[in-house]
N, C-alpha and C positions, 0 to 999 in steps of 0.2 A: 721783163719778157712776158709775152701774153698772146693768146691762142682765144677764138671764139669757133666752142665748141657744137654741133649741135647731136643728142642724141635721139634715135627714134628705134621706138618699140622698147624690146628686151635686152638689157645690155650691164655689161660691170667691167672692170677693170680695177686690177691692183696696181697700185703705183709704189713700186719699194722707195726705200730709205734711202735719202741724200741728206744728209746734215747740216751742209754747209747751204741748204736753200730756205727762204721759210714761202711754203706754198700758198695760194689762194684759192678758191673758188667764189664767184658773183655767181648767183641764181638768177639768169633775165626772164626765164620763161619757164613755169612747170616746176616738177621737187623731184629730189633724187634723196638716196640714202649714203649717208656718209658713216665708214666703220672703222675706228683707230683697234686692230688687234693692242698694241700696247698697253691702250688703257682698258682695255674688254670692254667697249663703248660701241653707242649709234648714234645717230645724228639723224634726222630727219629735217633737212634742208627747204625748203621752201622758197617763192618769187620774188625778189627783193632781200632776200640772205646771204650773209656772205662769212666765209668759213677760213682762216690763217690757220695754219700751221707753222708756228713760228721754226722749228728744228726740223724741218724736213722728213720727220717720220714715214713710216712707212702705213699707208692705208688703201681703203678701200671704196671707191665710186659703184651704184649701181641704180639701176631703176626701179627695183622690189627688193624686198630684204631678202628674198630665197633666188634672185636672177643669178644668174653663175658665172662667175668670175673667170675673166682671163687672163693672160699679161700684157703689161700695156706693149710689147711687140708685137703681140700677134693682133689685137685689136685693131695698131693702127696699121698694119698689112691689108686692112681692112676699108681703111678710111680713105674718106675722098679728102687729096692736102692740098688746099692752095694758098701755097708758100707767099706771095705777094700779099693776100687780102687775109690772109695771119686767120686761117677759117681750117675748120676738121667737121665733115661729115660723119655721120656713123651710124649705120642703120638704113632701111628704107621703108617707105609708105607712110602714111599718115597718122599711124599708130602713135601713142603717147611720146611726147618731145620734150625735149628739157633741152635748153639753151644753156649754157655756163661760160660765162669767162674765167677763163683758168690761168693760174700762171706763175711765178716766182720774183720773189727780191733776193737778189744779194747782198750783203752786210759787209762790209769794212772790220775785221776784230771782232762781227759781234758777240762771239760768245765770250769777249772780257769787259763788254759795255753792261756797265749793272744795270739798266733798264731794259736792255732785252734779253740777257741770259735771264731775270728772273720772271718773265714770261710762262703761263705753262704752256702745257704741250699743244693743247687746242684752242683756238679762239672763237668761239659762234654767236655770231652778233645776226638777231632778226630783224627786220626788215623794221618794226616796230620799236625795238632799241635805239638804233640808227637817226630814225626819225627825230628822236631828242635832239640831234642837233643841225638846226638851221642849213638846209643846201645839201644835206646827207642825202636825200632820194632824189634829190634834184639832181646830185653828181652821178647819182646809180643810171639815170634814166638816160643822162648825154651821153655814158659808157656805152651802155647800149644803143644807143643811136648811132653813135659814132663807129661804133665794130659792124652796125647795118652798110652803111654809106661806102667809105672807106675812103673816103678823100683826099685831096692832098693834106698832111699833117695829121690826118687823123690816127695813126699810131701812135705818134709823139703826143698828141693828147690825151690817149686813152693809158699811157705808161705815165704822164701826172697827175692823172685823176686817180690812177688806183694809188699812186702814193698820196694823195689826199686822204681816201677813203683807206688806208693802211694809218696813218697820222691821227683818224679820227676814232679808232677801234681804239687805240694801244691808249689814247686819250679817255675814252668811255674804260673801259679797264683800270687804268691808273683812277680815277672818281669814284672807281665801284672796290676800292682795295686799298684799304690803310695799307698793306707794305709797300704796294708800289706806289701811293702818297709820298710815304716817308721816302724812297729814294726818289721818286723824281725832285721832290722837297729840296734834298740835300745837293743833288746835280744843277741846282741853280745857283750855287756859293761857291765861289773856287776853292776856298782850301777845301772843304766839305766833299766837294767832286774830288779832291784828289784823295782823300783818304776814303773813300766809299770806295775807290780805281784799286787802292793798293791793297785793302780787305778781300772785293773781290776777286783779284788777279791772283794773291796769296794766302788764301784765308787758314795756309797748314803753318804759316808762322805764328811763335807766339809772340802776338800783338798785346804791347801796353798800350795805356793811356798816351805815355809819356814817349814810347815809338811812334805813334800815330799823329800825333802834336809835332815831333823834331820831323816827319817826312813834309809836313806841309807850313815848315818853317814861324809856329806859331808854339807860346808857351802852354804849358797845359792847364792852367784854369783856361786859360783864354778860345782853347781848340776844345776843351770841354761843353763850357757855356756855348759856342757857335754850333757845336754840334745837337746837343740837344735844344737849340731855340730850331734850328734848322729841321728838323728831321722827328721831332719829337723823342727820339730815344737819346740814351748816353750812349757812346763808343761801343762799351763793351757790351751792352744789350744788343746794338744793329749786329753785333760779330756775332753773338749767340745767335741771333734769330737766322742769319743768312747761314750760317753753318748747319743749324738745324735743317736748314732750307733745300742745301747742298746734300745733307745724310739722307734724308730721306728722296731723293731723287738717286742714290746709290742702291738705297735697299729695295731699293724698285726699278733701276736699270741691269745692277747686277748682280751677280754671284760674292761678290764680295764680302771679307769675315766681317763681323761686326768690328774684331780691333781692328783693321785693315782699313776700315773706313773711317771709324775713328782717327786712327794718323793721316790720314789723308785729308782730315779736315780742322788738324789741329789741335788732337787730346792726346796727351802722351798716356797719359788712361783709360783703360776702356770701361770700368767701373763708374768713371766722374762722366764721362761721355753720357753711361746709359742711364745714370741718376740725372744728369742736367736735360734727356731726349723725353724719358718718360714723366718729368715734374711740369714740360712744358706742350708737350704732346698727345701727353694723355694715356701712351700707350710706350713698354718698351721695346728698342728696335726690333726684337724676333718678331715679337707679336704685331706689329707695324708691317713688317715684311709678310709674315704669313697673311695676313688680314686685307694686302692691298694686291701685291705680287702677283703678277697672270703665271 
């Protein structure tokens, strides 16, 4: 789904939390500021930027970092809609303008797909990043064109192009990030995929070697050796690390004890939990939570 926005003059808008969507915004024209309360963050977005939110957090659109914010109902009570040509006015006169195409993907399970639950929260690729690869502003530029136009077809092209240019981010990300290497690594091996599916899906079981080997019908030197030619780690390091992965996205989502999270991710200990977080973390969970935590 997709909407071509445009804003003029002084303007914001908070867009709450939906989970199950992971947002976009394309920059065609002009810069806006983008703010995750979440992560106590800003973005300053630019012409040719484009910004994922893969978990559908909850954030903030504006035109100046001090414009004042409204909710996205009463804003677009405000707006000019027209529903056919998939366009939102907002604002008038010729004051400063910012174009964005905005809009969402749906996901199939995705938060048990280990390549996109281990996504973080924000994705901000510029215009300059993008460009690394071949046809990336060339697709920017037909988007744009094509949310000008609006032709026949042209919706249904501008909803493949941005899965394109969605296909091509989570690709530049995986290149720029040994762990998401290592899993997309391993999701090209079938047994490999199926035991990265059942780590993720269950990561509060205790998983052996020899668990892990009988799910994906292989003996355990043999799911040993595949998994570490595949993925670079052994079994139980990818477990650790994605566990790790999982606590600390707790101790920063919520209120949660630290033993509480611990079982939740699979330490019948809370003691071996906060020896294995802070020897590979650097920091133990209190201090991780005080240190990061809004």
């Amino acid at each position: 789904m997709y909407y071509k926005t445009t804003f003029r003059g002084d303007w914001g808008i908070n867009l709450a939390k939906d989970q199950n969507l992971a947002r976009y915004h394309i920059v065609t024209k002009g810069d806006f500021w983008l703010e995750l309360p979440y992560l106590n963050s800003e973005y300053k977005l630019e012409q040719g930027d484009i910004v994922i939110i893969p978990f559908g957090e909850a954030h903030k659109i504006r035109s100046f970092q001090d414009s004042e914010i409204m909710t996205e109902e009463s804003l677009l009570k405000q707006a000019k809609h027209n529903i056919e040509s998939k366009t939102f006015e907002i604002g008038e006169g010729k004051k400063k303008i910012t174009n964005l195409i905005c809009g969402h993907f749906n996901f199939n399970s995705y938060r048990t797909h280990p390549l996109i639950s281990s996504l973080p929260p924000v994705l901000h690729i510029t215009k300059k990043q993008l460009s690394k690869y071949k046809g990336a502003n060339e697709i920017g530029s037909l988007i744009n064109f094509e949310s000008d136009s609006i032709k026949m077809g042209s919706i249904s092209i501008i909803n493949r192009l941005t899965e394109v240019i969605f296909i091509q981010i989570i690709r530049y990300y995986i290149e720029s990030n040994k762990v998401m290497q290592n899993i997309a690594q391993g999701l090209s091996d079938p047994y490999i995929k199926i035991s990265l599916e059942k780590i993720h899906d269950f990561p509060e079981r205790r998983w052996k070697v020899e668990g892990l080997a009988k799910e994906v019908g292989l003996s355990r030197t043999l799911f040993s050796q595949k998994f570490k030619e595949t993925t670079g780690q052994t079994p139980i390091g990818y477990l650790t690390n994605w566990r790790l992965h999982l606590a600390k996205n707790l101790l920063l989502k919520t209120n949660k004890s630290i033993f509480n999270i611990a079982n939740d991710i699979g330490y019948q200990s809370e003691e071996h939990f906060q020896k294995i977080f802070k020897k590979t973390i650097g920091k133990s969970p209190t201090k991780f939570r005080k240190t990061y935590h809004l």
